[in-house]
N, C-alpha and C positions, 0 to 999 in steps of 0.2 A: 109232400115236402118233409124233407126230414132234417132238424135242426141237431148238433152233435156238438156240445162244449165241454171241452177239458180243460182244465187248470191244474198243473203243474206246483206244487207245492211240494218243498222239502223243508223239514224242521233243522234250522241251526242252534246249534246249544251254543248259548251264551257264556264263554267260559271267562271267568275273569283274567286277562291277562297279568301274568307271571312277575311280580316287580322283582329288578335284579338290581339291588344294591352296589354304590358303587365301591370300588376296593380303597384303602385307605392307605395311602405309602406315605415316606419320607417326604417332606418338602424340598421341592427340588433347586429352588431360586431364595434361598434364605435372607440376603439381602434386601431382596426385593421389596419383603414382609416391613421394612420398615425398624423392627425391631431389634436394631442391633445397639442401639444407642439409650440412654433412659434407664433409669433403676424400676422394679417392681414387674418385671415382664415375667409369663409363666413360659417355662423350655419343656415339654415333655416327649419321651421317646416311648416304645415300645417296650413292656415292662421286657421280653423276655435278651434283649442287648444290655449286654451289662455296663458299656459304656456310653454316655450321650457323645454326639459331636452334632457340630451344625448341620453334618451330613445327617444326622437320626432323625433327626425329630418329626412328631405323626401333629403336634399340636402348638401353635404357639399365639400367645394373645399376651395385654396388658394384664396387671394385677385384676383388674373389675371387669377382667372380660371381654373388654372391647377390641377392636384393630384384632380380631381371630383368624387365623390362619389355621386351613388343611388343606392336605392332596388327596384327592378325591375323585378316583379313577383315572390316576396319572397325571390330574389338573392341581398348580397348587390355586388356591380360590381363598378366599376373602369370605370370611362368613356374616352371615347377618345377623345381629342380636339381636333378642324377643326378649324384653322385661317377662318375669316368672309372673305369676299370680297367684295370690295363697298369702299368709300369713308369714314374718318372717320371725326366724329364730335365733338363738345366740351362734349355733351351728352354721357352716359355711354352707352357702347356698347354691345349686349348681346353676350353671351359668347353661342356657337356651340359645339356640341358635336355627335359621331358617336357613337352604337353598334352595331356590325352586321349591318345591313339594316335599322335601328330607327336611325332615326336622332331626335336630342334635343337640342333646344333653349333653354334658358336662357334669361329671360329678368327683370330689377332690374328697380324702380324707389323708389326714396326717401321717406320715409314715420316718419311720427310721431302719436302714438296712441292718442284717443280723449281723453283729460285730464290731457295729461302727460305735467307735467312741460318742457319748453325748455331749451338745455344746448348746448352750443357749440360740446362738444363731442359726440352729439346725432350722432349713426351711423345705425339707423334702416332702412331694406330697405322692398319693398314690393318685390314679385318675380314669373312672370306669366314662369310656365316648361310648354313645349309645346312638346309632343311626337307625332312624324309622321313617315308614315311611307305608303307608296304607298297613297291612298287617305283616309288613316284611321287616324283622330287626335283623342289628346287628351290632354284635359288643367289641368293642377293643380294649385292653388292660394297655395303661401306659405308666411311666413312673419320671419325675421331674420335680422341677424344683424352681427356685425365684433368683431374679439378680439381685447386686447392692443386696 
């Protein structure tokens, strides 16, 4: 008698699959966002449109953050705010945010365009979005400003 066992084995390599971040457009339903009404809302568009309209904008939320709005692979979405952790400073703080698995920064520094006369009420800011997400970023430059 003769006994005969084979087993059949092939190595699969474990590849981590590929995260593909989603694209960042225009808000499409601006209404929608709530935000048309109320003083201290941030409007920001895409630094490199040189003019904003309701049609531009990649970002829009309250002064502190909250009620944040982006589109988000064609979706406009509602983001969810993460309180930061850390110490805080006299400097502006960037405002965190969660969907699903992507996490998103916010980060604002003061800006004035080359030319433009100076005014007290100047409230233009610059604003680096930052989406990550496992080891996958990805940066967008936007430029905006505050109502009232």
């Amino acid at each position: 008698m003769i006994c005969f066992w084979s087993f059949d084995c092939a190595a699969q390599s474990k590849r981590p699959n590929k995260v593909v971040l989603p694209r960042v457009g225009t808000i499409k339903d601006y209404p929608a966002t709530g935000l048309m009404v109320g003083c201290g809302n941030l409007y920001f568009y895409h630094a490199a449109h040189p003019v904003a309209s309701d049609a531009s904008y990649v970002f829009l939320s309250r002064g502190d953050g909250s009620n944040a709005w982006m589109n988000l692979g064609g979706r406009d979405l509602r983001l969810r705010q993460v309180k930061p952790t850390g110490r805080k400073s006299l400097e502006r703080q960037p405002y965190y945010y969660r969907f699903g698995k992507l996490q998103i920064i916010v980060a604002f520094e003061n800006f004035k365009p080359d030319g433009a006369p100076v005014q007290e009420a100047d409230s233009m800011f610059k604003m680096t979005i930052t989406l990550k997400h496992r080891r996958a970023v990805r940066i967008i430059r936007a430029v905006g400003d505050t109502d009232c």
